[in-house]
Residue, then its C-alpha position, 0 to 999 in steps of 0.5 A: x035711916x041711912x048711912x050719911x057721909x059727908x062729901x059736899x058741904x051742899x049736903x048740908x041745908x042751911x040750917x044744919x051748916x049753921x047748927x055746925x058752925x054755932x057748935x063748933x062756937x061753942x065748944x071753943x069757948x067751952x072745950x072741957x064740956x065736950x072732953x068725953x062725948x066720943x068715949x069708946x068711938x073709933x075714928x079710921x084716917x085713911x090718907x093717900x096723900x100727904x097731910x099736915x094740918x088736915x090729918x092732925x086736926x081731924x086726930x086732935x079733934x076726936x082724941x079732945x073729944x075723948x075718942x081713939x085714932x086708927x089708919x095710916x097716913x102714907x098707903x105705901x105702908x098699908x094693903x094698898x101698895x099690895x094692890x087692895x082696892x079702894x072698895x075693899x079697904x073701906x069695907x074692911x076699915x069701916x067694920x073697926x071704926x065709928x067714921x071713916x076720914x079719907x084723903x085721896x089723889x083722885x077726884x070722886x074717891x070719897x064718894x066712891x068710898x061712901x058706897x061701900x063704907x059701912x060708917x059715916x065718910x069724910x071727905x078730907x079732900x079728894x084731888x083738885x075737887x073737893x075739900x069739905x071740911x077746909x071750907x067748914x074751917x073757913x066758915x067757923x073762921x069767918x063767922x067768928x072773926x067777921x061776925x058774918x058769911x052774907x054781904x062780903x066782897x072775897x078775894x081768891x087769890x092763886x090756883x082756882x083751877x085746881x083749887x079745891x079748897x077754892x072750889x067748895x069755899x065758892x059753893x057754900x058762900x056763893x048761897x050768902x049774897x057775896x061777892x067774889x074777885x077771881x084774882x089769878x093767871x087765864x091758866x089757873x082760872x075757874x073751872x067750868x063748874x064754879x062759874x056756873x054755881x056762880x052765875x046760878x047763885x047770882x052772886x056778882x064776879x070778876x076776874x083780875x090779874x093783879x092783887x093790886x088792883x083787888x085789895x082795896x075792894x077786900x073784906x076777905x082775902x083768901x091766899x092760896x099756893x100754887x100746888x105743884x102736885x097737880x101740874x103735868x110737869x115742872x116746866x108747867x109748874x115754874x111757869x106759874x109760880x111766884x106770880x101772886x106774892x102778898x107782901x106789906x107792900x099790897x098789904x097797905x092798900x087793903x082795908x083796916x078790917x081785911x081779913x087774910x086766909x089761907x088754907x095752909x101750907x103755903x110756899x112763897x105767896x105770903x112773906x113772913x113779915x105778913x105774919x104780925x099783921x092783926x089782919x092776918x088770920x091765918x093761923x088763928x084759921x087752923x085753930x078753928x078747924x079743930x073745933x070745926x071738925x069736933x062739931x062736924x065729928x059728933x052731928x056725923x057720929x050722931x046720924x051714922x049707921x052700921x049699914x052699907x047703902x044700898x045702890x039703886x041707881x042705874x048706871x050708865x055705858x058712859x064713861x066720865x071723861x076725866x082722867x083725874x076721876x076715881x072711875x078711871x082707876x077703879x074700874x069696878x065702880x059704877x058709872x053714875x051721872x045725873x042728867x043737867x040738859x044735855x050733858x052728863x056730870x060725873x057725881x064722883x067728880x063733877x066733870x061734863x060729857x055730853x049726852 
């Protein structure tokens, strides 16, 4: 049996993520049977970056079930500001815990932490990449606010370049013949990557530079900020601020039964007036991520093992070309690529190099 982490929801077959969601259904509508299933588990939160929601759901969600909290949330306080590398404090932190959450900067770090833990891994979002458990959220939300994840027509609004949030939500209903209107500016367009799960799925997509014009078609309107954290400068960031506003205005063009998300927290891209709307969902979203995250926590808990997975791939003298990858901060890490015709990708970070 090996030690399974959860990176990418496309770990998951279809069957399992539908197990996880129709759990997390039933934990909602019956909390006080699941209070003492984690009794005596620990849970480590390992976060390199600032967090509000995704940090407290994951703590709420093991406590709810009966389990204890240990980590940080801020590595200044922590041996990573003494230079501890990412190796050496997962080793050490998944020897006291049950699974391992992790939040970090760089692209591919969750993986990169997989190879060496010991315990279960989460990924809780690694740079611009991945955000696994945010699009789990969004799966319980719809599925119980919609009643369905097939036949929908979604909006993404805002940063889809650098999006990560974005980015897995794409993967997973991107396999539920939706389809998708890429709303934002040509700067913050869709990487290369989404495009291609896209053009593989056969799902249809189209791009469109103003709400206005998208709204009406809209069964789901997914909002996001623009995440200044991931701009080069500010001049970049205040260029691109501002641009995407919902308001009661592009609000009045939408369907009845719209269904507003948005992964939180948000800035100036929703106007609080927004808030009272019965098609707003957005708060409602952050409640299902707790039970999101319960079910997610017991089926990993369940599969975990105390081994540390064996490394049997052959490692490449390429190097990924991102310099957003974990790979280029943590020079110890094996080079890992799998071959798709003639380029490489990166399988911490999902970047292409040519053969």
């Amino acid at each position: 049996m090996k030690n399974f982490s959860l990176i990418d929801l496309d770990q998951l077959s279809e069957k399992e993520l539908k197990s996880i969601i129709d759990a997390a259904g039933k934990i909602k509508a019956n909390p006080a049977d699941y209070m003492e299933c984690c009794h005596g588990k620990i849970m480590a939160t390992l976060f390199y970056e600032p967090s509000t929601r995704t940090q407290m759901s994951f703590q709420t969600a093991m406590m709810r079930l009966g389990g204890k909290v240990v980590g940080f949330s801020d590595p200044g306080s922590s041996s990573v500001s003494k230079g501890e590398t990412l190796k050496d404090t997962v080793r050490i932190v998944s020897a006291y815990a049950d699974i391992v959450v992790i939040r970090h900067p760089q692209e591919g770090a969750a993986y990169a932490a997989s190879l060496y833990s010991r315990k279960p891994v989460i990924n809780a979002g690694d740079g611009g990449h991945l955000h696994p458990t945010q699009t789990l959220t969004d799966l319980v939300t719809l599925s119980q606010e919609k009643g369905t994840l097939s036949g929908l027509t979604i909006g993404i609004c805002g940063d889809i370049k650098n999006g990560r949030t974005v980015h897995s939500l794409v993967k997973s209903l991107s396999k539920y013949d939706n389809k998708f209107v890429l709303i934002s500016t040509p700067e913050l367009q869709s990487p290369q990557y989404i495009k291609d799960i896209l053009n593989a799925s056969g799902c249809k997509y189209s791009f469109c530079n103003t709400l206005e014009e998208a709204m009406p078609y809209l069964d789901v309107l997914y909002m996001t900020r623009i995440q200044q954290e991931r701009f080069s400068s500010k001049e970049e960031y205040e260029r691109q601020k501002g641009v995407y506003v919902l308001d009661r205005a592009k609000l009045s063009l939408a369907k009845k039964d719209l269904k507003i998300l948005h992964p939180l927290p948000r800035v100036d891209e929703i106007t609080n007036d927004v808030d009272d709307d019965p098609r707003a969902k957005y708060f409602q979203q952050a409640e299902y991520g707790m039970y999101a995250r319960m079910a997610l926590i017991l089926n990993m808990i369940e599969k975990g093992q105390d081994v540390i997975p064996s490394k049997k791939e052959s490692t490449h003298s390429v190097c990924c070309a991102n310099p957003s990858c974990i790979t280029a901060h943590e020079k110890y890490l094996p080079h890992l690529f799998r071959e798709t015709g003639d380029m490489l990708v990166c399988k911490y970070c999902d970047d292409r190099t040519l053969l």
